[in-house]
FIKOLZA-1660 file (N, C-alpha, C; in steps of 0.1 Angstrom, whole numbers, plus 5000, padded with zeros to 4 digits):
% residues 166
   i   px   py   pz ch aa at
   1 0134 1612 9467  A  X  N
   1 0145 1604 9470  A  X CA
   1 0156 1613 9476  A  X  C
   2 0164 1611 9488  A  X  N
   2 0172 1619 9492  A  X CA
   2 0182 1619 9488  A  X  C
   3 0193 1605 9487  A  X  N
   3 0204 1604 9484  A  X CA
   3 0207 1593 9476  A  X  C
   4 0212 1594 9464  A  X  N
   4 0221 1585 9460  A  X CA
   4 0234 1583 9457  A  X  C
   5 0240 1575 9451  A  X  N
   5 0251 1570 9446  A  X CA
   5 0255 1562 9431  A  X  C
   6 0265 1573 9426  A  X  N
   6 0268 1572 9414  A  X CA
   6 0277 1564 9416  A  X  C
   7 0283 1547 9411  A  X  N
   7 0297 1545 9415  A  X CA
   7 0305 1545 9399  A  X  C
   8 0317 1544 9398  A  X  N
   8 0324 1541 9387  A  X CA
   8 0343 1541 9391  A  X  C
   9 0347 1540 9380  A  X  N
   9 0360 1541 9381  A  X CA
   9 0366 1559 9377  A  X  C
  10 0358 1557 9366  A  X  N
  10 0361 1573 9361  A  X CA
  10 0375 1574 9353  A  X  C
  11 0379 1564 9348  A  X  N
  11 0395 1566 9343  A  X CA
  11 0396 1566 9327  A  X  C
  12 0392 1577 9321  A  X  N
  12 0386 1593 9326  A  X CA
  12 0373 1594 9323  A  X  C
  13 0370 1598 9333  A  X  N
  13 0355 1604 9330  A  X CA
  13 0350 1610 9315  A  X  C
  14 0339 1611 9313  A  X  N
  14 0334 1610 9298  A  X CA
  14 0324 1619 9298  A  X  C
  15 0321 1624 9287  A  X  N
  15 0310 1633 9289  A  X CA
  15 0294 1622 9290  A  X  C
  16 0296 1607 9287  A  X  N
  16 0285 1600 9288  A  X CA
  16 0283 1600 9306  A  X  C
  17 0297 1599 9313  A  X  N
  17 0295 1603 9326  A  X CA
  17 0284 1612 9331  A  X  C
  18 0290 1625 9326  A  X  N
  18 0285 1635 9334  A  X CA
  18 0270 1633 9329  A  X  C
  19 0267 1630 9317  A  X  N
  19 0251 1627 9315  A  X CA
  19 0244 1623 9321  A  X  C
  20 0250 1616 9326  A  X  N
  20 0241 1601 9333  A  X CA
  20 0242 1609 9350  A  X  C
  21 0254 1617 9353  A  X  N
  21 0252 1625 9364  A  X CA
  21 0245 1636 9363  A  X  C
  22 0240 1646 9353  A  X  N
  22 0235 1652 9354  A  X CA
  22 0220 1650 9353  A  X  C
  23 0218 1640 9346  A  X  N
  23 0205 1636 9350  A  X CA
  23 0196 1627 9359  A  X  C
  24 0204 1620 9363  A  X  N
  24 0206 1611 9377  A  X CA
  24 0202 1624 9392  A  X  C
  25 0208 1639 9389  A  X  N
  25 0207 1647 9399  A  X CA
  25 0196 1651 9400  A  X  C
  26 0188 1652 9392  A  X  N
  26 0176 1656 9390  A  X CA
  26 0162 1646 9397  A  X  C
  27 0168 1634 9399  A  X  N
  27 0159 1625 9406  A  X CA
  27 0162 1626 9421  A  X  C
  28 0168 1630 9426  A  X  N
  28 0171 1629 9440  A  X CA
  28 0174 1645 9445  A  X  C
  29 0177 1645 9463  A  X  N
  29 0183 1656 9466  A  X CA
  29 0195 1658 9465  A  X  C
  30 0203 1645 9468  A  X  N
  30 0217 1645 9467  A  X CA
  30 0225 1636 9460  A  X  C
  31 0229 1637 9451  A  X  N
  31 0237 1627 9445  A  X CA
  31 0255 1627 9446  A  X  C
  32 0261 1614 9452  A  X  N
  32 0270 1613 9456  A  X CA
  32 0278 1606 9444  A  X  C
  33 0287 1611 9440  A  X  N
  33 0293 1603 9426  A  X CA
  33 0307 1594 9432  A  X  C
  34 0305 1586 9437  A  X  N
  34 0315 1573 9447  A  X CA
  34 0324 1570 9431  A  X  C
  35 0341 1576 9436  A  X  N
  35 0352 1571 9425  A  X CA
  35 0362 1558 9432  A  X  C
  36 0359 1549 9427  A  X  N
  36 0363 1535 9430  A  X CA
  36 0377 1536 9430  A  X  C
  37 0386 1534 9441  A  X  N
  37 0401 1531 9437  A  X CA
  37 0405 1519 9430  A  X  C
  38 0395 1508 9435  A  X  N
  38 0397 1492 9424  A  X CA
  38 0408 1486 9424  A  X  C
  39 0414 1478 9431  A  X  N
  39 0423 1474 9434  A  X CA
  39 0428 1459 9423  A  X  C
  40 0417 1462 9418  A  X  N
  40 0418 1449 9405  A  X CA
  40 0424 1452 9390  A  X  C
  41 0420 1464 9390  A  X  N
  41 0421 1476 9378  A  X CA
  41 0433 1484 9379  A  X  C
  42 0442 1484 9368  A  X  N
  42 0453 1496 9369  A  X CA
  42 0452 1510 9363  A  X  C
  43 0442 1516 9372  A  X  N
  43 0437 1529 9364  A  X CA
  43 0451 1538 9360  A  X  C
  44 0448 1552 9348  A  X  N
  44 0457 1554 9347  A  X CA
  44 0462 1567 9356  A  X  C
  45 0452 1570 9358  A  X  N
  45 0447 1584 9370  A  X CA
  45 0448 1578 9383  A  X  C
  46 0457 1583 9393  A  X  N
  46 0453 1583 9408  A  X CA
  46 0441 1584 9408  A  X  C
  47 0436 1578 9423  A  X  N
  47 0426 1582 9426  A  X CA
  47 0420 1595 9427  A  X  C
  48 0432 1602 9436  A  X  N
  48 0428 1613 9439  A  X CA
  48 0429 1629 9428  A  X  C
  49 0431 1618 9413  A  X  N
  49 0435 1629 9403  A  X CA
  49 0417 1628 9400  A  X  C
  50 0416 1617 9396  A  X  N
  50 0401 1612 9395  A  X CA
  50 0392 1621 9400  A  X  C
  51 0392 1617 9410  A  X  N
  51 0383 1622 9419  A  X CA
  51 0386 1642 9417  A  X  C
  52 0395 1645 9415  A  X  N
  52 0397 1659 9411  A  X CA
  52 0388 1662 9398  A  X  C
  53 0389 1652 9391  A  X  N
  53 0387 1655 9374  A  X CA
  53 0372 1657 9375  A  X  C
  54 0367 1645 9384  A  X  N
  54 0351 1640 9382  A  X CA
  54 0343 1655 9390  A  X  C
  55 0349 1660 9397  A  X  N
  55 0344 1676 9402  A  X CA
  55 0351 1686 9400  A  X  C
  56 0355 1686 9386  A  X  N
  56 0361 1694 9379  A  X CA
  56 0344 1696 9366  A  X  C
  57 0345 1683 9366  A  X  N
  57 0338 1682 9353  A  X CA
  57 0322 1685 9358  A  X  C
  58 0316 1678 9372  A  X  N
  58 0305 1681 9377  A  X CA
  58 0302 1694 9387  A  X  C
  59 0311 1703 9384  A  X  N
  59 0308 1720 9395  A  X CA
  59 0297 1723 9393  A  X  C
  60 0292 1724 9382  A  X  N
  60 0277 1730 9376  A  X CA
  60 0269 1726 9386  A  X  C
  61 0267 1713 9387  A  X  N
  61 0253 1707 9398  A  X CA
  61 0259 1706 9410  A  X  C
  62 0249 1718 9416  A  X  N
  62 0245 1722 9431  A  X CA
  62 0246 1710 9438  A  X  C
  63 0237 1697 9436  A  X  N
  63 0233 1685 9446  A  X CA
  63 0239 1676 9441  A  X  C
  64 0253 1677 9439  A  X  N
  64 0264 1668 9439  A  X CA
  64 0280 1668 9442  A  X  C
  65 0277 1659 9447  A  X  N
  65 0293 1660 9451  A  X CA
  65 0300 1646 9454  A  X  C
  66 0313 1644 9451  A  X  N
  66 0325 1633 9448  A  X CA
  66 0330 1632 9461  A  X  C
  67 0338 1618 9459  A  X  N
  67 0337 1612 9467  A  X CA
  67 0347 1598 9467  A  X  C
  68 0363 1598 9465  A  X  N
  68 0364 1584 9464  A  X CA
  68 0362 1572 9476  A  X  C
  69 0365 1564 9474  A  X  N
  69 0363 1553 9480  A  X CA
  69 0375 1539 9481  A  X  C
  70 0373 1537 9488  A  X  N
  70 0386 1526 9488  A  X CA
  70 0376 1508 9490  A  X  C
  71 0364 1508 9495  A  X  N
  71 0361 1499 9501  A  X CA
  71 0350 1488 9489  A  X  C
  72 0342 1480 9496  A  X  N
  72 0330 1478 9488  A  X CA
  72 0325 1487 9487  A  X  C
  73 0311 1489 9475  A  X  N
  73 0304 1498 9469  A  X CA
  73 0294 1495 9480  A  X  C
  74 0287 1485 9484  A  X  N
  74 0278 1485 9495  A  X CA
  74 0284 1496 9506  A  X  C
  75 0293 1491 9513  A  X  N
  75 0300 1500 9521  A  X CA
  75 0298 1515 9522  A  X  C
  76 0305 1522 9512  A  X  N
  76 0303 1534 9507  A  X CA
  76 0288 1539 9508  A  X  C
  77 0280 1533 9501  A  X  N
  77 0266 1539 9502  A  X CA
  77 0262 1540 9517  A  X  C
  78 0266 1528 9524  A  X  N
  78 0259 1531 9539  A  X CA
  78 0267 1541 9546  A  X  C
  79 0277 1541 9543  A  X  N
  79 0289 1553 9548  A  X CA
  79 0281 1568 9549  A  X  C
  80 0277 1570 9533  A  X  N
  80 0272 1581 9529  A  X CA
  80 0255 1579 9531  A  X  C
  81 0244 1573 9537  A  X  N
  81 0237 1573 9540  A  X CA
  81 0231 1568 9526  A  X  C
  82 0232 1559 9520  A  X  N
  82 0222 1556 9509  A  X CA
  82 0222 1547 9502  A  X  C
  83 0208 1539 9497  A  X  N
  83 0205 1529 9494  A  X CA
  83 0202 1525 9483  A  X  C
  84 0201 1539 9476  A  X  N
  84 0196 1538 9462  A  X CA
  84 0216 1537 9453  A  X  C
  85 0214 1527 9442  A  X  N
  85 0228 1530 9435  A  X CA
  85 0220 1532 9419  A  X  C
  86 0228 1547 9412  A  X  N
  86 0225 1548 9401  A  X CA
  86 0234 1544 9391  A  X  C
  87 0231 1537 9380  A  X  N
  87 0239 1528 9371  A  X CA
  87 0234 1534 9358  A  X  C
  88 0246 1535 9344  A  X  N
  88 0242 1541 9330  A  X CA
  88 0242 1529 9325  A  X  C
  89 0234 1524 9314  A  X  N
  89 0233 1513 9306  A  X CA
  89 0231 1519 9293  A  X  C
  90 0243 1513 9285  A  X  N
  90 0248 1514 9267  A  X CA
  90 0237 1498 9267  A  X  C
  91 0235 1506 9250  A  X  N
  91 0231 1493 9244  A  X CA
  91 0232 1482 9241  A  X  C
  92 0230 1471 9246  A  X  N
  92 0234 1454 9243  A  X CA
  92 0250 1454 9256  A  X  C
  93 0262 1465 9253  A  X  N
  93 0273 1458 9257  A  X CA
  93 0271 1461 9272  A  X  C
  94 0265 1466 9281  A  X  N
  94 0270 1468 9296  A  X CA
  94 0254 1460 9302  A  X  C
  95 0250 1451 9296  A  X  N
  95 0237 1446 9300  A  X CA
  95 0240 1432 9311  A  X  C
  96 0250 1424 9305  A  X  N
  96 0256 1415 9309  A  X CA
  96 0261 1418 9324  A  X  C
  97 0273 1427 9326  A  X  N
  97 0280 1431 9335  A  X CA
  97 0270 1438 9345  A  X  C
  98 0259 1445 9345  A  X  N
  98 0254 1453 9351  A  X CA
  98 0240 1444 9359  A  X  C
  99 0242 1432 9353  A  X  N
  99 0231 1422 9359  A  X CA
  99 0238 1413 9371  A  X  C
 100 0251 1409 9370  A  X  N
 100 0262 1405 9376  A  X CA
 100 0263 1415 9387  A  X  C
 101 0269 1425 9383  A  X  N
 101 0270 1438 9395  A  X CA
 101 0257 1440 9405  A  X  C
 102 0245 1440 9399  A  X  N
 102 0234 1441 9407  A  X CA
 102 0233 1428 9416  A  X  C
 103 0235 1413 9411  A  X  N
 103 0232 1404 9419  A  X CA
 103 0245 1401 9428  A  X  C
 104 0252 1413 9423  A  X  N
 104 0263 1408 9438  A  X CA
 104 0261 1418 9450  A  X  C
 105 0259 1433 9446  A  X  N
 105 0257 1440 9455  A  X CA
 105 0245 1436 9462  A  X  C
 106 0233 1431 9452  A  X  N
 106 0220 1427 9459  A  X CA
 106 0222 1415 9475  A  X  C
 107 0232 1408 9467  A  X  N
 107 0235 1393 9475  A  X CA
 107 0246 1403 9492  A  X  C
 108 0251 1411 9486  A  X  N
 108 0261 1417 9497  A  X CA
 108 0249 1422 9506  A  X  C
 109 0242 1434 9506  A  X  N
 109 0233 1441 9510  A  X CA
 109 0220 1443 9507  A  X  C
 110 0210 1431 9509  A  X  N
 110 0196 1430 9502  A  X CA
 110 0188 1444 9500  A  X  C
 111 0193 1458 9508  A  X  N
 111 0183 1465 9514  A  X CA
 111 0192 1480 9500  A  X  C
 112 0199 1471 9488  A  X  N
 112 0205 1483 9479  A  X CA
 112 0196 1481 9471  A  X  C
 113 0191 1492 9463  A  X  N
 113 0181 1490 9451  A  X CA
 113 0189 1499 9432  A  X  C
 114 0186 1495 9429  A  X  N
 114 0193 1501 9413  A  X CA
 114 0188 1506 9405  A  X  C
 115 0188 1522 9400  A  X  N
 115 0184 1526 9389  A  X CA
 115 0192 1527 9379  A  X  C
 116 0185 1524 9369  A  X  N
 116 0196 1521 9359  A  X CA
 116 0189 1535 9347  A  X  C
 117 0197 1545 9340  A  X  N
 117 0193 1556 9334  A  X CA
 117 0200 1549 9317  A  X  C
 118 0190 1550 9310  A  X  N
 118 0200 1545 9295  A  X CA
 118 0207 1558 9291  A  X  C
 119 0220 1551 9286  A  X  N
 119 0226 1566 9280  A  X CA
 119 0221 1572 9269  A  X  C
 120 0224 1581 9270  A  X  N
 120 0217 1592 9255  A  X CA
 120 0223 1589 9245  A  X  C
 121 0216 1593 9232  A  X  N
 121 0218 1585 9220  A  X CA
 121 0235 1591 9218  A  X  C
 122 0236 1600 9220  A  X  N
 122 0253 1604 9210  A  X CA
 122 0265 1601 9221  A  X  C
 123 0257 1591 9233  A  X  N
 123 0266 1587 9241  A  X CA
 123 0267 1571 9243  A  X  C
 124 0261 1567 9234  A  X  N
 124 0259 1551 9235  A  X CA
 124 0271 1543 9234  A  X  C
 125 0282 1549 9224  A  X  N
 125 0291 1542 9223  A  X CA
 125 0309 1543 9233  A  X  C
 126 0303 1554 9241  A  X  N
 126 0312 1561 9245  A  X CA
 126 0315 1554 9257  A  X  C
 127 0325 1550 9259  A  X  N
 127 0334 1542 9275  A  X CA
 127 0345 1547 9276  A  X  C
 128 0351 1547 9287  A  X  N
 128 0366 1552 9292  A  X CA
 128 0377 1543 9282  A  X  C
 129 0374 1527 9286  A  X  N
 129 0381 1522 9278  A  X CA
 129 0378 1528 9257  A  X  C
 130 0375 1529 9251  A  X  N
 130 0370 1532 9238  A  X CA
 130 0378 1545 9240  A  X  C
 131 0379 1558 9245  A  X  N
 131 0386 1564 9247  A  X CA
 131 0402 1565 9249  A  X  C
 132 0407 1559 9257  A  X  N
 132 0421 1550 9257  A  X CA
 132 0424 1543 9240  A  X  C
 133 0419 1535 9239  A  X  N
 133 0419 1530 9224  A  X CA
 133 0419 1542 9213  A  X  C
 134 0414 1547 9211  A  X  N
 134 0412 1554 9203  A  X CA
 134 0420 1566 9203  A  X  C
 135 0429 1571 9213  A  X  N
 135 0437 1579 9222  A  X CA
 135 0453 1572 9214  A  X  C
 136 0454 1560 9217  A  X  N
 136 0470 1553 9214  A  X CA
 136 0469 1549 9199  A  X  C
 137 0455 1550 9191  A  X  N
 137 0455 1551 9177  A  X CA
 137 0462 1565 9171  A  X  C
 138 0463 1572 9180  A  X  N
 138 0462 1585 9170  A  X CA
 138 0450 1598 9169  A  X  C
 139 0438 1593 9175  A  X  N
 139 0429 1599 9180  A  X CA
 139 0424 1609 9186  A  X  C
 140 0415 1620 9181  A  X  N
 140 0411 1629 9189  A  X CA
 140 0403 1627 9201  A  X  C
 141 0404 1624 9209  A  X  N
 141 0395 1624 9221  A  X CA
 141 0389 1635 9230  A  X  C
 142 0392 1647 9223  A  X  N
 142 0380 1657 9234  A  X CA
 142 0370 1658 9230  A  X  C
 143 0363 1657 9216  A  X  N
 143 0351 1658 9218  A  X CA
 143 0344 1645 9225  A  X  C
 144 0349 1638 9232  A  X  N
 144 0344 1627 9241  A  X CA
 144 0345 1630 9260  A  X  C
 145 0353 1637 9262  A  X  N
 145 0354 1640 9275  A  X CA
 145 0349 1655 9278  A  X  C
 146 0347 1656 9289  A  X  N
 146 0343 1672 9296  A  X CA
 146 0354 1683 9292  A  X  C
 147 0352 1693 9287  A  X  N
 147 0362 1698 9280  A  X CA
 147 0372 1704 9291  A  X  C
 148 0364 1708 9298  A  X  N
 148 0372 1715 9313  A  X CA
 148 0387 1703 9320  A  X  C
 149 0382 1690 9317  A  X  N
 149 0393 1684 9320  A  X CA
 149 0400 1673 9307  A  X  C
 150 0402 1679 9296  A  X  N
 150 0404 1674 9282  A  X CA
 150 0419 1674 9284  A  X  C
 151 0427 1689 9288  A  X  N
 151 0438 1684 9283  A  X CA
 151 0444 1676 9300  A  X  C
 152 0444 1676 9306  A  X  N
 152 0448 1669 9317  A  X CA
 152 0448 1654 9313  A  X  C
 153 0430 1650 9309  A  X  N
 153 0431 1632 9305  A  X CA
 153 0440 1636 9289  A  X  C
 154 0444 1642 9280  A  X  N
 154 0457 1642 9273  A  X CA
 154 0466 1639 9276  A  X  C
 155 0470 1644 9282  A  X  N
 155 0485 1643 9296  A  X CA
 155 0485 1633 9304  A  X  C
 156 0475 1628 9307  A  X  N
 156 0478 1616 9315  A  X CA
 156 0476 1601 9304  A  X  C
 157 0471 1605 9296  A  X  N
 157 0471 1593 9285  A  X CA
 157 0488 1593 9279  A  X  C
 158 0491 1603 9277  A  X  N
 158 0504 1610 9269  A  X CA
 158 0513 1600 9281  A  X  C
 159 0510 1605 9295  A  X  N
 159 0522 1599 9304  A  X CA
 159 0519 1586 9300  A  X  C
 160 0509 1582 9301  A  X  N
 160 0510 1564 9303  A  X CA
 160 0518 1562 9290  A  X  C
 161 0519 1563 9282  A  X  N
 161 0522 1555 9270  A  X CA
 161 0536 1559 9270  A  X  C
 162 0537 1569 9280  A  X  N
 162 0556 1568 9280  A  X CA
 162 0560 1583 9270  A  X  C
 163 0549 1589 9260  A  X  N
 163 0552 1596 9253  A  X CA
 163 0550 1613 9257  A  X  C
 164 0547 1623 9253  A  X  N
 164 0550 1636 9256  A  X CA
 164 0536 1645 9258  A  X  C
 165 0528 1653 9260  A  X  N
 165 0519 1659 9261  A  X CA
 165 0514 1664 9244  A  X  C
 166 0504 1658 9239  A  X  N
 166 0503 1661 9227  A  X CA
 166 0495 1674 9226  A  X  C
% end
């Protein structure tokens, strides 16, 4: 496989992320990790903080590289030359949404196909949002994110909530 495409929001990226990108890299030559601006979504990260963090966190792998995006996700893939889209599936909760997402991109662009990689067991529970939550409880949150960009998603959680860099 030559190229694919990782899409997401990334707000913040997770170490279930990079999982699913570091093993996703391994199937292809090039893996393109597409960071959704989302115009639906009030992320808490610029895009282009995002998109900093997500190749912050993925330097390690040689055959990847970031990428945001402003458009459809169909879009983007053909932009970037590719037809394959790689998708992480958690247990029971992202099965629903991820059936939905496939039959719309399918319905947009018949010629996109989906792999879907299950996340690893000590990352099953882990999402951006669960992060956030657990963040405005009072919560440690680095052993959940890439450590290299831990205290920045601090700081930018810290900003949103109005309060100070913890």
């Amino acid at each position: 496989m030559d190229t694919i495409v990782y899409p997401g929001t990334f707000d913040p990226v997770t170490r279930g992320h990079v999982d699913i990108i570091e093993r996703g890299a391994r199937l292809c030559d090039h893996l393109v990790v597409g960071v959704a601006a989302i115009a639906y979504k009030t992320p808490i990260w610029s895009l282009d903080e995002r998109v900093d963090m997500v190749r912050s966190a993925t330097r390690h792998i040689s055959n990847v590289v970031v990428e945001g995006f402003e458009d459809l996700v169909v879009h983007f893939m053909k932009r970037v030359g590719a037809n394959i889209m790689l998708r992480g599936l958690r247990p029971v909760s992202d099965f629903d949404y991820e059936v939905q997402f496939a039959w719309a991109n399918r319905h947009l662009d018949p010629n996109v196909d989906i792999i879907y990689l299950m996340s690893s067991q000590e990352h099953f529970f882990v999402s951006s949002s669960l992060i956030k939550q657990m963040y405005e409880g009072g919560g440690d949150i680095r052993d959940l994110v890439p450590a290299c960009v831990a205290d920045r998603i601090v700081f930018g959680l810290s900003r949103a909530r109005g309060g100070t860099h913890d």
